[in-house]
C-alpha positions as CSV (number, residue, x, y, z in Angstrom):
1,X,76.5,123.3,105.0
2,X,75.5,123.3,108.4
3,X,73.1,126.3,107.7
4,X,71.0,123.6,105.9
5,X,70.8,120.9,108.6
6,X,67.7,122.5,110.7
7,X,65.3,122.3,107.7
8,X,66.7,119.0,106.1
9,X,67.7,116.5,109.1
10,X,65.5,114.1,110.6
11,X,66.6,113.8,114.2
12,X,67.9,115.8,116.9
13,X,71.1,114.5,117.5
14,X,72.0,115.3,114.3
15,X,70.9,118.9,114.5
16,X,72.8,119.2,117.5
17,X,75.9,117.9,115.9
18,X,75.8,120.3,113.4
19,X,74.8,123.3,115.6
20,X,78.1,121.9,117.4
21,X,80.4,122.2,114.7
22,X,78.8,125.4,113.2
23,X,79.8,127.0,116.7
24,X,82.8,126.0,116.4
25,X,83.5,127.0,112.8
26,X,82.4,130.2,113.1
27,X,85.1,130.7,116.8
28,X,87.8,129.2,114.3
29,X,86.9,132.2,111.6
30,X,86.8,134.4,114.3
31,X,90.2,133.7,115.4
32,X,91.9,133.5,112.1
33,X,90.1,137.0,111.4
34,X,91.6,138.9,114.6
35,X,95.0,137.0,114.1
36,X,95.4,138.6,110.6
37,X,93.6,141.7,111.6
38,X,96.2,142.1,114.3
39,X,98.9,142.0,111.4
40,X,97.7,144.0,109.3
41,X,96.7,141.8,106.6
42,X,93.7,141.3,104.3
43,X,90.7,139.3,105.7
44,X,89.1,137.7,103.0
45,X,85.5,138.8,102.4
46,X,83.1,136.2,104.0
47,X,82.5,133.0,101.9
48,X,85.9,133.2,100.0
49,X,86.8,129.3,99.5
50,X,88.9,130.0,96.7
51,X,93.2,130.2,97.3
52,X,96.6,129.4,95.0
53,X,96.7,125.6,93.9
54,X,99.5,123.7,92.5
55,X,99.7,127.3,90.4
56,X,96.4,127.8,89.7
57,X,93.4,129.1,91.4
58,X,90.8,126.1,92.9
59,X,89.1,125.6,95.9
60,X,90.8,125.0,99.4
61,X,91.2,121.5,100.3
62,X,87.9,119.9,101.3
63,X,85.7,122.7,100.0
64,X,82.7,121.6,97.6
65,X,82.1,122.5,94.8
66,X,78.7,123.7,93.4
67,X,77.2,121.0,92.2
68,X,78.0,119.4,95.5
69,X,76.7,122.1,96.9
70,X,73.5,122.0,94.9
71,X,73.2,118.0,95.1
72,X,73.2,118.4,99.5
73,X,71.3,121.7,99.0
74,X,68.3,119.5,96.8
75,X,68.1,116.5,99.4
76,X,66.1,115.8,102.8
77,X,65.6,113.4,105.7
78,X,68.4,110.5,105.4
79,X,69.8,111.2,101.8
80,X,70.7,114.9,103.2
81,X,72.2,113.0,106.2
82,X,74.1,110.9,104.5
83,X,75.2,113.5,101.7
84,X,75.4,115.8,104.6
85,X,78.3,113.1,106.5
86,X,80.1,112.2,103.3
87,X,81.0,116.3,102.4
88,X,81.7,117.0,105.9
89,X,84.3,114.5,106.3
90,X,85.7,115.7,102.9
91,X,85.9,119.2,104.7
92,X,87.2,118.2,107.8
93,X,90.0,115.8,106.0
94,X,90.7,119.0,103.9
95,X,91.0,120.8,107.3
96,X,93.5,118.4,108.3
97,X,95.5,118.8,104.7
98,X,95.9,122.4,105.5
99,X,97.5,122.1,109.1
100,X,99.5,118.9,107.8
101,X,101.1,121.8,104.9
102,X,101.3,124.4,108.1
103,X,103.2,121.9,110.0
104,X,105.4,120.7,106.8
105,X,106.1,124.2,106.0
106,X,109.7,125.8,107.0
107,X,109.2,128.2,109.9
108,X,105.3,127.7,110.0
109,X,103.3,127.0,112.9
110,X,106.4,128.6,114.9
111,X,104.0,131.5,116.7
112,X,102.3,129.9,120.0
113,X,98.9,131.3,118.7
114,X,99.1,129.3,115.7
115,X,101.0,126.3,116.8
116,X,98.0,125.6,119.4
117,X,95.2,126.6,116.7
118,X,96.5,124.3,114.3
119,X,96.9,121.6,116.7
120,X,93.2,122.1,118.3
121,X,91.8,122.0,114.5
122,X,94.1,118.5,114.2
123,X,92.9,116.9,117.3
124,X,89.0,118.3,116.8
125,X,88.6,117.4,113.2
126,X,89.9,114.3,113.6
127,X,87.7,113.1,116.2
128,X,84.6,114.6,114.8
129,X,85.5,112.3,111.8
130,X,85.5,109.7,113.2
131,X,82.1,110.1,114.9
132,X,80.6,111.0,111.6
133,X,82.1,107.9,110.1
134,X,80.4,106.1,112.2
135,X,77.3,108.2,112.0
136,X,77.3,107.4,108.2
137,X,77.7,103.8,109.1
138,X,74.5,103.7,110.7
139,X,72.8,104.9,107.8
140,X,74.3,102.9,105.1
């Protein structure tokens, strides 16, 4: 999503918002990468979205789907901003879903690594939120 912002956004603040969290996304991939790496286990292939569901296969908690994806990808100027907010508070509220299931899982978050990762993602996606929120405020 964040790829698109540079072409589509009308401001620089919101640019730089986006180069923030894109930054930070990619650190966050990084670090879950090396941490399974380290283990031993499979790193999914780059772009993988998709994991086990209430049984079935779906995508991960806040990811969009393609029309989403197709409906941001064919907007510009304020629509993409606004489309732009709306999905990325979706994704971020889906980040927080995902540690809220770490945290509520028996013996999860235990490793110090994790613990602080998960927490960090918590705190971060929360208050980036809430700045969106009131981001998408001002454009409504």
């Amino acid at each position: 999503m964040t790829a698109m912002v540079p072409t589509r956004a009308t401001t620089d603040s919101f640019r730089g918002m986006a180069l923030r969290m894109q930054i930070s996304q990619r650190d966050e991939i990084r670090l879950m990468e090396r941490w399974l790496d380290e283990r031993e286990e499979e790193v999914p292939a780059a772009n993988t979205h998709r994991t086990m569901i209430t049984g079935g296969l779906g995508l991960m908690p806040g990811m969009l789907d393609p029309q989403q994806m197709e409906q941001l990808a064919s907007a510009s100027g304020p629509e993409f901003e606004r489309l732009f907010l709306e999905f990325m508070i979706m994704h971020h509220e889906g980040a927080i879903t995902m540690v809220q299931t770490l945290f509520n899982s028996s013996g999860a978050g235990q490793e110090s690594l994790i613990f602080k990762f998960a927490s960090d993602v918590d705190a971060d996606q929360t208050i980036e939120i809430l700045r969106m929120r009131r981001m998408l405020d001002e454009r409504r």
